[in-house]
C-alpha positions in Angstrom: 79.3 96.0 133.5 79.6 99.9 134.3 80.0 100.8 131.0 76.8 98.7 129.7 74.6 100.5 132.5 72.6 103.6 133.1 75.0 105.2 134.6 77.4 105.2 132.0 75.3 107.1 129.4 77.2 109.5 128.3 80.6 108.0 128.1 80.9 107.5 124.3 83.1 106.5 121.6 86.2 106.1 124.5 88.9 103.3 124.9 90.0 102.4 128.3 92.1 99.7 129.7 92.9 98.3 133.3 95.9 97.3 134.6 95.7 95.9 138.2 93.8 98.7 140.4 94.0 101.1 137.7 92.2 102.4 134.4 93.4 103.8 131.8 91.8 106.5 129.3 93.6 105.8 125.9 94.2 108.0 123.3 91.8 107.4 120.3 93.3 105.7 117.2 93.7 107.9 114.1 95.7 107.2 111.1 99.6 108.1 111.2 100.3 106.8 107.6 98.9 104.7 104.9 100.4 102.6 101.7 98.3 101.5 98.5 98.2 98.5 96.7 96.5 98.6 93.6 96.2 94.9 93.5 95.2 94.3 97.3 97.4 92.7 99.7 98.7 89.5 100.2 100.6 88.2 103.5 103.8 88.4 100.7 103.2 91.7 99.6 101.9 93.0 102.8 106.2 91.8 104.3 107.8 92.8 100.8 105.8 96.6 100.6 103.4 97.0 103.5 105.2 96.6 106.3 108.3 98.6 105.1 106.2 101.6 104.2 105.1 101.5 107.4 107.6 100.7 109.7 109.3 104.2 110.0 105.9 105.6 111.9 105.4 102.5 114.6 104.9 103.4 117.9 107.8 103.6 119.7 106.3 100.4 122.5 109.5 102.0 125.4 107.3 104.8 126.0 105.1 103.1 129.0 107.3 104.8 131.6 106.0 108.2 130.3 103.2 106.9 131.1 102.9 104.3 133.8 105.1 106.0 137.1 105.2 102.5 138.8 105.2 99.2 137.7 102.3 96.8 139.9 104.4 93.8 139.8 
């Protein structure tokens, strides 16, 4: 509702997200890597060539202590 209102004008073009009593300001998504398929993609291709292509630049999803100091549960 805060970001819909008035007061919230000139936040822009961010990503948050909330976890228990906190936000969160996220880093904005930009491309690490892409792959091509000349053909388009099909959930087959996409496991045979896509997903291999790609899987050398995922995020690395152990990295929320660098982030998150406590955990609320």
């Amino acid at each position: 509702v805060y970001l819909a209102s008035d007061a919230a004008r000139e936040v822009t073009g961010q990503v948050f997200a909330a976890r228990h009593h906190e936000l969160f300001l996220m880093s904005q998504s930009r491309p690490l890597r892409s792959v091509h398929s000349e053909h388009g993609w099909t959930p087959q291709s996409i496991a045979e060539h896509g997903m291999p292509a790609l899987r050398g630049s995922f995020m690395d999803l152990a990295r929320s202590p660098d982030v998150f100091s406590w955990d609320p549960i």
